[in-house]
TORZADO-218965 format. One record per residue (C-alpha): residue in three letters; z, x, y. Coordinates in steps of 0.25 Angstrom, whole numbers, plus 5000, padded with zeros to 4 digits. Example, Ala and Ser with C-alpha at 12.3 -4.5 7.8 and 13.67 -1.06 7.14 Angstrom:
! TORZADO-218965
ALA503150494982/SER502950554996/
***
This chain:
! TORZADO-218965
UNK546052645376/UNK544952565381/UNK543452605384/UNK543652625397/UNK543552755402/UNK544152735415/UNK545152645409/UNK545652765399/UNK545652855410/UNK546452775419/UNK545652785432/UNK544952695439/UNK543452675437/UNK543152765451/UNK543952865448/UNK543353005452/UNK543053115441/UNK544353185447/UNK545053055444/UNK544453035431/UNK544653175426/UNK546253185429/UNK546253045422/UNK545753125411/UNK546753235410/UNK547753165413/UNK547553065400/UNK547153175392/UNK548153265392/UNK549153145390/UNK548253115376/UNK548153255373/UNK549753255373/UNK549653135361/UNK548353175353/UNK549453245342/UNK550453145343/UNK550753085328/UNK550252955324/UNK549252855331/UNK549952895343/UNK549053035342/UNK547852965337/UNK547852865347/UNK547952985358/UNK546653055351/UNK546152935352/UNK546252915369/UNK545953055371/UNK544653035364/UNK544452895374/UNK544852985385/UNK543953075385/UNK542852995384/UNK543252905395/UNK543253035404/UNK541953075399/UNK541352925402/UNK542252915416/UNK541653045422/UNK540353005420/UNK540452875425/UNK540952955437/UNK539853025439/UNK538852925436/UNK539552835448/UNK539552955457/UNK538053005454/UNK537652845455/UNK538452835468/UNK537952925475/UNK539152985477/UNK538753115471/UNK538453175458/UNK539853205453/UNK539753365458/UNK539953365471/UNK541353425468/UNK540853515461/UNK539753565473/UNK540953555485/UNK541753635476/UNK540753735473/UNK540253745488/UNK541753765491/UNK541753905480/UNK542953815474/UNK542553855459/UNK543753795452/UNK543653665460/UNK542153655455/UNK542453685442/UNK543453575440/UNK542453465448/UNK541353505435/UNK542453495425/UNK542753345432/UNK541353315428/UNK541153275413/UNK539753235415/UNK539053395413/UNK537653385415/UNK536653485420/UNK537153475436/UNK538653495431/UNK538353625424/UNK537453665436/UNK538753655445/UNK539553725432/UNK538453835434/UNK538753845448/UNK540553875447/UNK540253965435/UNK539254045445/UNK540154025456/UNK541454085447/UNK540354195444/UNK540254155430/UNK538654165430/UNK538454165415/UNK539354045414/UNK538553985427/UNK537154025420/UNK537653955406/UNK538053805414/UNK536653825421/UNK535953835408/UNK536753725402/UNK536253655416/UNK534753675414/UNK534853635398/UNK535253515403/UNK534353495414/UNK533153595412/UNK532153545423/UNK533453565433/UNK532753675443/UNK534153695451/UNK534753735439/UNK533553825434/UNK533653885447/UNK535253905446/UNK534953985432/UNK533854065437/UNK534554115448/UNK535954135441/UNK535254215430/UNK534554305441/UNK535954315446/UNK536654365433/UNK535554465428/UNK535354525443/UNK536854525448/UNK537654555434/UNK537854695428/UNK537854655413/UNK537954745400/UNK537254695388/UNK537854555382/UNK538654575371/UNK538554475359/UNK539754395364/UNK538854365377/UNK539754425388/UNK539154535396/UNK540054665395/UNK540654725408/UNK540854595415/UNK541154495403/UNK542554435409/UNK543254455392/UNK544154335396/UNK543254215400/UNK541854295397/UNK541354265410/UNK540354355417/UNK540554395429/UNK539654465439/UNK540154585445/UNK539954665456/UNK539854825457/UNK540054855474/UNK540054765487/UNK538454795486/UNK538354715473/UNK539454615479/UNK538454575489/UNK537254565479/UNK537954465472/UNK538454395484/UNK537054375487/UNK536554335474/UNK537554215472/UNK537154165488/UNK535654155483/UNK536054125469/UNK536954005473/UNK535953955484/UNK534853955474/UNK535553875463/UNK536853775472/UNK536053675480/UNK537153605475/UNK538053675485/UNK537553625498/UNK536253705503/UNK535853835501/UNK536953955504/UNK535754055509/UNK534953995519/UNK533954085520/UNK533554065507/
***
């Protein structure tokens, strides 16, 4: 196979990340097929997977270089359309396009775990968000306000060793979910994600409480 990477995934040098990903898969899953066949034919498909995946790493961030030096955006605007549309699956699958993770990528991460209500999982990426960049104000202020939002808004018992808090531990995806006790508390927390959200998602076109 040669160096490259457009040229091992079979796509043209403007391809889009969508483009670039389902080149991908598509030739990975052909290779994966062959990895155990006997022989050099099994060793020379190990041998292309291995290219492949480095050619997709070195392809999406070309991609993202291009479209950030464009101007054409910074590769998340999918991620924010999708986000401002409440379409959680489609956000997800715009981040998991993007193989260049950096500080913004696990700001937006943050922002479908919170979105899915998965606020430990949404606290954990914004953390990993502020190790990366720990003078980033936006994302200081995200966790502050997402920490006031789990200790005020969560009925907990005390964590157990295996880090999952009792009564609303999910045993199957040991998720934590916040849950309400009547329509009251219903439109407690309805409220506290509206400030909570226009506090921390600038990214989301302007601020969702106007008053504040």
């Amino acid at each position: 196979m040669p160096n490259n990477p457009y040229v091992i995934l079979e796509v043209d040098k403007d391809a889009t990340q969508s483009e670039i990903q389902e080149a991908y898969e598509k030739k990975r899953d052909y290779l994966k097929q062959h990895v155990f066949d006997e022989g050099e034919a099994g060793a020379e498909a190990a041998r292309n997977l291995e290219l492949l995946e480095n050619a997709y790493q070195q392809a999406m961030e070309l991609s993202h270089e291009k479209a950030t030096v464009s101007g054409e955006g910074d590769g998340f605007e999918p991620v924010r359309q999708a986000i401002r549309d409440k379409d959680t699956a489609r956000a997800q699958q715009a981040l998991d396009g993007i193989s260049y993770r950096d500080a913004e990528w696990h700001y937006y991460q943050s922002i479908v775990f919170y979105e899915k209500n998965w606020l430990n999982d949404s606290k954990k990426q914004l953390e990993i968000a502020l190790q990366m960049d720990p003078q980033n104000d936006k994302y200081t202020r995200a966790l502050n306000n997402l920490k006031k939002k789990i200790d005020g808004s969560r009925p907990y018992d005390k964590e157990g060793s295996n880090g999952v808090y009792g009564a609303n531990a999910n045993p199957a995806t040991q998720r934590t979910y916040t849950q309400t006790a009547d329509a009251t508390d219903g439109c407690c927390a309805a409220c506290q994600t509206l400030w909570c959200m226009d506090c921390c998602c600038e990214c989301m076109g302007g601020d969702l409480i106007r008053c504040c």
